[in-house]
Each structure stands twice: as C-alpha cells, then as structure tokens.
PAZA-603779 format. One line per field, with one value per residue (C-alpha): residue in three letters; x, y, z. Coordinates in steps of 0.5 Angstrom, whole numbers, plus 500, padded with zeros to 3 digits. Example, Ala and Ser with C-alpha at 12.3 -4.5 7.8 and 13.67 -1.06 7.14 Angstrom:
residu	[Ala / Ser]
c1	[525 / 527]
c2	[491 / 498]
c3	[516 / 514]
This chain:
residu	[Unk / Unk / Unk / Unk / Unk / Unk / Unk / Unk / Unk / Unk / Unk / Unk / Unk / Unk / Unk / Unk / Unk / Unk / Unk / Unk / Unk / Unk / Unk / Unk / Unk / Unk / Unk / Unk / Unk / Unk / Unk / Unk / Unk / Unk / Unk / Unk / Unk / Unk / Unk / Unk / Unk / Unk / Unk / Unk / Unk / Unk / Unk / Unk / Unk / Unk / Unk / Unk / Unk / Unk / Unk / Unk / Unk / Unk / Unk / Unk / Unk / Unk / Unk / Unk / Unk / Unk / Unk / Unk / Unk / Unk / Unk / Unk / Unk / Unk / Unk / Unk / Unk / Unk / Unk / Unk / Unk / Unk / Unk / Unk / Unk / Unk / Unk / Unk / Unk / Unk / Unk / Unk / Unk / Unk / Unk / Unk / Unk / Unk / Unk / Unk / Unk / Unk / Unk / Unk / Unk / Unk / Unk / Unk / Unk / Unk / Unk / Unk / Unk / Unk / Unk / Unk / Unk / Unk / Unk / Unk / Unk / Unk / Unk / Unk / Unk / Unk / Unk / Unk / Unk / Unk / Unk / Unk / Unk / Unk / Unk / Unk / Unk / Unk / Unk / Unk / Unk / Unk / Unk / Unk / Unk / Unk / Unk / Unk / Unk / Unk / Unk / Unk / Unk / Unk / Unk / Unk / Unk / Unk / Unk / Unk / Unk / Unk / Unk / Unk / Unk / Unk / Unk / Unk / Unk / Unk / Unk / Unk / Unk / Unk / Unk / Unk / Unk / Unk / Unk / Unk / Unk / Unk / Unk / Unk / Unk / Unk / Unk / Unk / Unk / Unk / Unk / Unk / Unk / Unk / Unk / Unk / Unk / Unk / Unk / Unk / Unk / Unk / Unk / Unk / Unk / Unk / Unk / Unk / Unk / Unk / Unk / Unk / Unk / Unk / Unk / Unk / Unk / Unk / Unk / Unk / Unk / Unk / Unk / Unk / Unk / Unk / Unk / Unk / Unk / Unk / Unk / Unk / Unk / Unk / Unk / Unk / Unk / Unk / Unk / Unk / Unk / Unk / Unk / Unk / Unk / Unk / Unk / Unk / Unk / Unk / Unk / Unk / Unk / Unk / Unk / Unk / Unk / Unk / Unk / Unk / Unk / Unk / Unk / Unk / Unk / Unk / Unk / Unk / Unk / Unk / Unk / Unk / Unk / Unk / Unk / Unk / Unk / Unk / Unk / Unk / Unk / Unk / Unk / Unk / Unk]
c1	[363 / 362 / 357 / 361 / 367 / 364 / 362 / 370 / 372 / 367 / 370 / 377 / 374 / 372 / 378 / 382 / 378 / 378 / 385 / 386 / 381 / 385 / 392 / 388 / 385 / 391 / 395 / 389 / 389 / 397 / 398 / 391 / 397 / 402 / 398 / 395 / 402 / 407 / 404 / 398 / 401 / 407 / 402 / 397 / 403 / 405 / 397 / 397 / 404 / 401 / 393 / 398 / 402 / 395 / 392 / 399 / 400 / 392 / 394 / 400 / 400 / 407 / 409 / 405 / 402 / 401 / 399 / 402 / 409 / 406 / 405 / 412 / 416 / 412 / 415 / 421 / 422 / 421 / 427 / 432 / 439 / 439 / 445 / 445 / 450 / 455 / 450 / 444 / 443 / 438 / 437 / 439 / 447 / 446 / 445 / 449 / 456 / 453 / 454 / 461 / 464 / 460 / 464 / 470 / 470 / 468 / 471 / 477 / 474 / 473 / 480 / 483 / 479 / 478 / 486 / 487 / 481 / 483 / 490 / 488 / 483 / 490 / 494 / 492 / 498 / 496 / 489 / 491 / 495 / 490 / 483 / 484 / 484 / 479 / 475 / 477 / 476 / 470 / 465 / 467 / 461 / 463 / 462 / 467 / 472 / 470 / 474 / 481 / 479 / 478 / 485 / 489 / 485 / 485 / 478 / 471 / 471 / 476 / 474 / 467 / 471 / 475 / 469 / 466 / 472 / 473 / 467 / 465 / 471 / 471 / 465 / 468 / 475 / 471 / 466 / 472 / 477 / 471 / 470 / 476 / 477 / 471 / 474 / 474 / 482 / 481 / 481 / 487 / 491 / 489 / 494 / 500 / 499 / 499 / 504 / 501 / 503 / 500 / 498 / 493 / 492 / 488 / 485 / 484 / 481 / 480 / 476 / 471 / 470 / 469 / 466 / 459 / 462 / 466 / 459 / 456 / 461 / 460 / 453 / 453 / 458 / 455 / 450 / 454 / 457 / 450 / 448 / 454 / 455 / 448 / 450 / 458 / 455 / 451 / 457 / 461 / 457 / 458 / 454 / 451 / 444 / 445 / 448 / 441 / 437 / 441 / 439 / 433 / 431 / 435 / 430 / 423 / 422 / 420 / 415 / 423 / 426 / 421 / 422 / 430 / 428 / 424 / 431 / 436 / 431 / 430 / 437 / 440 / 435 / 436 / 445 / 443 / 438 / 444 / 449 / 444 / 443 / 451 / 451 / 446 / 450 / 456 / 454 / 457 / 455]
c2	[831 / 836 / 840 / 840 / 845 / 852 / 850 / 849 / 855 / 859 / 857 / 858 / 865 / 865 / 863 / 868 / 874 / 872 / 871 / 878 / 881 / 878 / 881 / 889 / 887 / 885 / 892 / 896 / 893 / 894 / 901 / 902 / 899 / 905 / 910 / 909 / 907 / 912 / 917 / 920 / 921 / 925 / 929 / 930 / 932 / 938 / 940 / 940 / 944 / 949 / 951 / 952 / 957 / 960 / 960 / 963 / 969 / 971 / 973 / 976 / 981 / 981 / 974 / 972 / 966 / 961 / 964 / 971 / 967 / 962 / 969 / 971 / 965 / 966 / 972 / 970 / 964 / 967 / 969 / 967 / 968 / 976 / 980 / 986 / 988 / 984 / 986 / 985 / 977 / 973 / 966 / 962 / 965 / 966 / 957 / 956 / 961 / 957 / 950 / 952 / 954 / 947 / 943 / 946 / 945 / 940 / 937 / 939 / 936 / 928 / 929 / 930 / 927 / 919 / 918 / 920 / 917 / 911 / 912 / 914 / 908 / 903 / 906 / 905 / 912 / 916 / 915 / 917 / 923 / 925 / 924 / 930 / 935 / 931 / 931 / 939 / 942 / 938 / 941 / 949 / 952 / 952 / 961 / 961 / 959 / 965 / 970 / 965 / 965 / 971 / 974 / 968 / 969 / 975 / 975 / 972 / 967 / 963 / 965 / 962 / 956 / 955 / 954 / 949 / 944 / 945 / 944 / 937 / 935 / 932 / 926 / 925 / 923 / 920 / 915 / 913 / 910 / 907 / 903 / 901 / 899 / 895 / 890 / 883 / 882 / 875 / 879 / 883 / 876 / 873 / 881 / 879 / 871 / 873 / 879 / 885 / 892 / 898 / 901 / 894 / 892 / 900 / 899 / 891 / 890 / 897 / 901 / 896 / 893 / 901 / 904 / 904 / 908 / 912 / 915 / 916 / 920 / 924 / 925 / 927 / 932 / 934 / 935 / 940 / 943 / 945 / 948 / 952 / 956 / 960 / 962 / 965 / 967 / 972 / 974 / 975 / 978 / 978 / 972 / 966 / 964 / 966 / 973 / 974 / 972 / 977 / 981 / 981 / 982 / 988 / 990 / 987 / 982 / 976 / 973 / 972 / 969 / 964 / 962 / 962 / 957 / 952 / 953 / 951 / 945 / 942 / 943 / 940 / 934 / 932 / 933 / 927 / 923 / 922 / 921 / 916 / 913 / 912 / 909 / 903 / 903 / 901 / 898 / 892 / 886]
c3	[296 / 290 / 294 / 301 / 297 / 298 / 305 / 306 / 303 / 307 / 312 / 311 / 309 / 317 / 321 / 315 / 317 / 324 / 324 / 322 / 326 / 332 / 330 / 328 / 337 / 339 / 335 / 338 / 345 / 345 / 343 / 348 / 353 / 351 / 350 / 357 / 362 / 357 / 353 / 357 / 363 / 360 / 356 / 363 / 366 / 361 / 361 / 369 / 368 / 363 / 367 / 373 / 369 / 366 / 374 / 376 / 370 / 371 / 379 / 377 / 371 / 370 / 368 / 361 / 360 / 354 / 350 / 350 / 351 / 345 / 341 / 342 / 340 / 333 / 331 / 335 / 331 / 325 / 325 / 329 / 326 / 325 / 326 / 327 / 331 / 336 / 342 / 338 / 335 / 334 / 339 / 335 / 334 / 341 / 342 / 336 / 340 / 347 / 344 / 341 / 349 / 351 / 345 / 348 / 354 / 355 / 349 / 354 / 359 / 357 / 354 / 360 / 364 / 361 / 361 / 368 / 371 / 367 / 370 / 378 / 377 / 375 / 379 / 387 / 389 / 384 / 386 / 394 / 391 / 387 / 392 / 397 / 391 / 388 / 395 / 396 / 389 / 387 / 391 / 389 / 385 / 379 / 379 / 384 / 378 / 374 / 376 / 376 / 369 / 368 / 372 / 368 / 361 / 360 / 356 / 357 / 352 / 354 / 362 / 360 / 357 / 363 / 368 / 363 / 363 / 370 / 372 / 368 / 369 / 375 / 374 / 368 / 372 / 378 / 374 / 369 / 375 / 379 / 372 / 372 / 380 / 378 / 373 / 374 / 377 / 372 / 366 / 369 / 371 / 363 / 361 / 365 / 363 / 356 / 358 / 354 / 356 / 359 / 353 / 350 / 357 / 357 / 349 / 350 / 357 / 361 / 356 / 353 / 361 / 363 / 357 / 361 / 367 / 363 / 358 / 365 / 367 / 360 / 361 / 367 / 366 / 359 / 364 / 368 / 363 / 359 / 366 / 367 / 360 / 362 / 368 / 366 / 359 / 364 / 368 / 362 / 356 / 349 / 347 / 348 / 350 / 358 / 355 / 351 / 358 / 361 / 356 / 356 / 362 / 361 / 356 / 361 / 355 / 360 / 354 / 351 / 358 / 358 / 352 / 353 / 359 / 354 / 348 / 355 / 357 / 351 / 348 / 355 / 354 / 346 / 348 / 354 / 350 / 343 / 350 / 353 / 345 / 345 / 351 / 350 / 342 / 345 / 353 / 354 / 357]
C-alpha cells in the first residue's frame, strides 16, 4: 500500500496538467475562432481599402496617398487646438464647435420631437393632421432649409443649428409614434382599470414599452444630424470641421481634406456606437 502512494500522486499530477492543458487549447482554440470570423476580416478589409487608395494616388499625382496623408495628420496632430485668429483654428476647435451645433440642434430635436411623436402616436387625429406635413416635409434636402434659416435668423450660427433640428427631427418623431402604436392594447386596458391619467399612462406604460423605438428614432436622426452639420458649416463659414474642409480646399491642403473625412467618419460612428450602448442598457423585453 505504501509503495502505490507515489504513483497516485503521479497521476493526479497527469490529469491536473491535462486538465490545464485542455482549458489553455480551448482558450487558444476560441480566440483562433474570433480572430478568423470577427478581427481578421475587418483588418483585411481596411488592407484592401488602403493598397486600392495606394494604387489610386500612384495614377493620379494630385490625390495623396497613405503615407503622405499619415505624415500630415502627425504634424497635424501635434497640435490641434492652436488659435490664431477667428479663420485660422486648429481641428480640434473646428470639431469641438461642430459637436457644440450638433448638441444643440439635436438636443432640440429630441426635445420636441419624443413628445410629439408620443402625442400623434396616442392620439389617432392628431396622427392624420399631422401625417401629410410629415409626408410633405420629410423628404426635403436638408440644405433646402438653410436659406429659411438664414432669412429668419439672421445669422449663420443659429441658421446652422435650424438645419440640424429640422433635419432629425423627423425619425425622431416617426419612430417614437410607431413605438407607441406598437403597444399592446392589454397594457392600455390595465391603464383604464386602474384609472390612471394621461401623464402616468406615458411615463409608466408607453416610455418603458416604446423606449427601444424611441433610441432608434435617436440614433438615427443623430446620424443625420452628424451628416448635415458638414455640409451647412461649408455654406455658411465661421467655423466648425465642415468650414475647415472648405477651407482647406481654399488653400489645396487635400492631405488635410482626407484627413477631416477619417475625423467625420470616426466621430459619426463613436456618437452611434455610445447611442447603440444606451440602447442595448435600457432595452426592455
């Protein structure tokens, strides 16, 4: 009995390093997994789009290329909230002023828009006097609006501002009263049992039920927003990145427009990805 112990142990030592060997496969084995279906597809993917970009610059001696755009947004970089002057800012006071409008306007937009597409969605009436305005303006380019802007404002600011809350306030307004035509007519029933008054029937029942349209209807018209500020800011100067855009172009700096076109794109999709965030925080089942 004595002399069977260490081969007990030894045992034991086997099937523990086996175990842990099994545990570090399957590790290795699923991160294989993640790599191969979700990282590398979208890292062969931006490979394939900057060697077409490298091909397209060495047949056109006018567009840069990667590595003469890489180079500039360096120094570019290096310092991008210099001042010198109203006209003459660097990009990250240009963004900074562009995120300012958006905030605005669409702070506007969700302001408005949320209680009255919760009203036209409650309400069948107001929901047909409203539908052929919404039918009518809805699908009006968004610079269509800039010289109304422009003619009651008196100013480019505020006209820029105008352009972005008109402009997403319509998914806003549509998706919300879709979520609310979309509630069950049981929950509603329980309401009128238990008597409650418009005002919790909307914070109890419809905002909970609805809150998954409603932050559709915000990303989305987030989206819009972020898409419309470029280009009134390069009608109507100032500042902002659409503005700086224009302005580069003013001065042939195309290493800078293409540059701005990366700080749009990646600003646009980290705004979607924080709304995308709240939505999966407070989607309800």
């Amino acid at each position: 009995m004595t002399a069977a112990l260490p081969t007990e142990e030894i045992s034991d030592a086997r099937l523990a390093r086996a175990a842990r060997w099994k545990i570090a496969y399957e590790w290795l084995a699923g991160a294989g997994r993640f790599m191969v279906f979700n990282i590398l597809p979208g890292v062969t993917g931006l490979a394939l789009f900057v060697l077409g970009w490298e091909i397209l610059s060495q047949h056109n001696a006018q567009l840069p290329g990667p590595g003469k755009t890489l180079d500039a947004a360096l120094v570019l970089f290096a310092d991008p909230f210099y001042n010198n002057g109203p006209n003459d800012q660097g990009i990250g006071w240009n963004l900074l002023s562009s995120l300012q409008r958006v905030g605005i306007g669409f702070g506007l937009a969700c302001l408005i828009g949320i209680p009255l597409g919760f009203m036209l969605g409650r309400f069948v009436v107001l929901s047909r006097m409203a539908a052929p305005i919404i039918s009518l303006l809805r699908p009006v380019s968004p610079l269509a609006w800039l010289p109304i802007g422009l003619l009651v404002f008196q100013k480019a600011d505020p006209a820029a501002i105008w352009v972005i809350f008109i402009s997403s306030i319509w998914p806003v307004i549509i998706n919300t009263a879709v979520g609310v035509t979309r509630v069950p007519q049981d929950y509603l029933n329980v309401a009128r049992v238990l008597q409650l008054n418009e005002f919790r029937i909307m914070t109890r029942i419809l905002l909970p039920a609805t809150l998954p349209y409603v932050l559709t209807g915000v990303r989305l018209g987030l989206g819009v927003a972020w898409l419309v500020i470029v280009a009134s800011e390069m009608l109507t100067g100032g500042s902002g990145i659409g503005f700086w855009v224009w302005d580069e172009w003013n001065n042939l700096n195309v290493e800078h427009i293409i540059i701005a076109i990366f700080v749009v794109g990646t600003v646009g999709l980290l705004l979607e990805q924080a709304i995308m965030l709240v939505a999966k925080r407070f989607t309800y089942e």
